[in-house]
N, C-alpha and C positions, 0 to 999 in steps of 0.2 A: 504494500500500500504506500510504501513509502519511497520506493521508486516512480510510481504511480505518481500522487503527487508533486515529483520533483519535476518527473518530464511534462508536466501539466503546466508548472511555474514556467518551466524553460520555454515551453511554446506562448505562453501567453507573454512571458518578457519579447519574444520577438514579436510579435503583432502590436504588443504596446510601442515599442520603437517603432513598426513600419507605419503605426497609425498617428504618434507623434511628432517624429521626426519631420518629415515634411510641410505639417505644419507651422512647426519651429522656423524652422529652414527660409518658410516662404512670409513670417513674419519680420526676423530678421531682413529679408532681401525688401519689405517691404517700409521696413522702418531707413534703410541705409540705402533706398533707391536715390538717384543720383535727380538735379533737377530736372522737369521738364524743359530741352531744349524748342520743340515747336517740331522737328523733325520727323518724318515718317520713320515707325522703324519696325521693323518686319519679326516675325514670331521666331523663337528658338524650337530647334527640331530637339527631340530624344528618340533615342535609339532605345529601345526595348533591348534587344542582344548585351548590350552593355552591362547588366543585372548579369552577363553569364560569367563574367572576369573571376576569376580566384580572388581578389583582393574582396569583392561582394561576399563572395560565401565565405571567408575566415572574418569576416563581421560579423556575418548573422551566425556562425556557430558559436564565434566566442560568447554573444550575447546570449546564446541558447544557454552558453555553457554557464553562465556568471548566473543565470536565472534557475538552474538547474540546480546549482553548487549550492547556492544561497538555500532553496527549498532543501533539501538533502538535508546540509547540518544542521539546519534549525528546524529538520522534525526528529532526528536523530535523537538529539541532546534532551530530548521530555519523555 
């Protein structure tokens, strides 16, 4: 059960970051937008493929892993 638990933490740690972060992210870019010059200026593309780089998944695992760790020893220890 306490495995159980832990991998539960660790999945909801990643969905709270994938649900968080970008809103951070896009507050941030929103409070430090630069002024409006009058200029036309055209949308930024994203690549979906990009999410497949190794540097993405040793994020999302550590943070699986940190959510994980955290559950485990503090059901452990009662």
């Amino acid at each position: 059960m306490v495995f159980l638990k832990s991998l539960l933490a660790g999945v909801a740690a990643v969905v709270l970051v994938a649900i968080a972060l970008p809103f951070v992210l896009l507050l941030y870019m929103w409070i430090n937008r630069p002024p409006d010059t009058g200029a036309d200026v055209g949308s930024i593309g994203w690549d979906p493929i990009s999410l497949m780089k190794p540097a993405t998944w040793f994020v999302v695992i550590g943070i699986f892993l940190i959510g994980f760790v955290w559950e485990f020893f503090r059901a452990t220890r009662k």
